[in-house]
N, C-alpha and C positions, 0 to 999 in steps of 0.2 A: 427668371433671372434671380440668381440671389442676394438679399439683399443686402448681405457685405462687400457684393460689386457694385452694385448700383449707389452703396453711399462713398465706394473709394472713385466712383467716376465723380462724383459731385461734390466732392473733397474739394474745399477751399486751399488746404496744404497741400495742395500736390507740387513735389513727389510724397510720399508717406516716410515719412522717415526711416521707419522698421525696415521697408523692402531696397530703399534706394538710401543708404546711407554713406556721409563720408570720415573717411577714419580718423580720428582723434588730431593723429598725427604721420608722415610717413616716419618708417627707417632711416637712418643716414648713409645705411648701402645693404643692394642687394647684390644678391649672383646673378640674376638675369633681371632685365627689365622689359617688358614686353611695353608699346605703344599700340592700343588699341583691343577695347574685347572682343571684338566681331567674332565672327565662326574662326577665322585666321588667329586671332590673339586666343583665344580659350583655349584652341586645340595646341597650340604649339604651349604654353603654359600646365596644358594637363600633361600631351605627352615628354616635355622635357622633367616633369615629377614623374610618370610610369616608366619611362623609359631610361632618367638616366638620374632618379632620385635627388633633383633639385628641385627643394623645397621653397627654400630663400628665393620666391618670385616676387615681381610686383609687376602687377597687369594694369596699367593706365587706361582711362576712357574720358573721353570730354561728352560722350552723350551717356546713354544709357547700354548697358552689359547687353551682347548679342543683337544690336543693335545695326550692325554693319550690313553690307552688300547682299551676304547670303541671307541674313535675316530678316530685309527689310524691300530691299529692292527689287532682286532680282530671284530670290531663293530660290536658287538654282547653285549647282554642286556638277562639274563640270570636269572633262578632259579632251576635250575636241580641239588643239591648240595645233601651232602650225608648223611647229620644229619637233625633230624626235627628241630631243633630252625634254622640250616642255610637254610633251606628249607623254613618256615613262613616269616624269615628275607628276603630273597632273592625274595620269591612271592608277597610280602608288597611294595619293592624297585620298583619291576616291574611295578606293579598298580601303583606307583607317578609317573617313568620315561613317563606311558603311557601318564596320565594325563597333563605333560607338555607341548605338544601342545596346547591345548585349554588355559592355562594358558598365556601360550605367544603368543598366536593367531599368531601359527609359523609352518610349515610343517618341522618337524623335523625326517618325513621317517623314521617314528615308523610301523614296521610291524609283528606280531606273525608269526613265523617260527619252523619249529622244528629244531634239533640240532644232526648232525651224525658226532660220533666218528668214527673213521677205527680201527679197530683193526687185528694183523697179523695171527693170530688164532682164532677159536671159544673159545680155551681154557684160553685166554688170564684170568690171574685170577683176574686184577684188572676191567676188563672191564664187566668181569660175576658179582664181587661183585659190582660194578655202577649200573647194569642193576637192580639187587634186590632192591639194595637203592633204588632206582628208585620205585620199584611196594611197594616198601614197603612204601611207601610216596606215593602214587596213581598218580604215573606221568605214562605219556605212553611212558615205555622203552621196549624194542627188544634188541636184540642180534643174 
């Protein structure tokens, strides 16, 4: 282990200031304001400067940057949903999250997997109606 990790894990100042800093001060207005960093707040912050040259952001976090659901909980990156427009929506998100590596010339341990629910019965009736959604959107659901 090296041991510039090992003295920032036993850092009495944690957070470190250098890495987790807060800015001086904000702006008194931006063009967009994004609530939250998670994989949801960066990516819409990055792509709304690639895609449509807004600069003037401010991306808000009450915890720490990338921190959120995909990062932290459940990191999982997903479109098995249960309506077709969230279904198009969510296979569209996918194809950019993928794309993001080569963008950032980054290994960001993007890997396609599939995705198993447990359910405590065959009968289970929300997970029989999931599995339809599913074939009814031409994903490859079981039960």
């Amino acid at each position: 282990m090296p041991f510039r990790l090992l003295r920032f894990a036993l850092n009495a100042r944690y957070p470190e200031p250098r890495m987790f800093r807060t800015p001086a001060r904000l702006r008194t207005s931006y063009d967009v304001v994004i609530i939250g960093a998670g994989g949801h707040g960066l990516a819409a912050a990055y792509y709304l400067a690639r895609d449509h040259g807004i600069s003037n952001a401010a991306v808000l976090e009450k915890g720490y940057i990338g921190g959120g659901n995909t990062g932290r909980n459940t990191t999982i990156v997903r479109s098995n949903y249960l309506t077709p427009e969230g279904v198009a929506f969510y296979d569209a998100s996918v194809r950019l999250w993928q794309d993001l590596a080569t963008d950032f010339d980054l290994n960001l341990f993007y890997s396609t997997r599939g995705h198993f629910t447990l359910a405590h019965t065959d009968s289970a009736p929300d997970k029989t109606w999931q599995r339809d959604c599913g074939r009814d959107r031409n994903q490859d659901s079981a039960l």
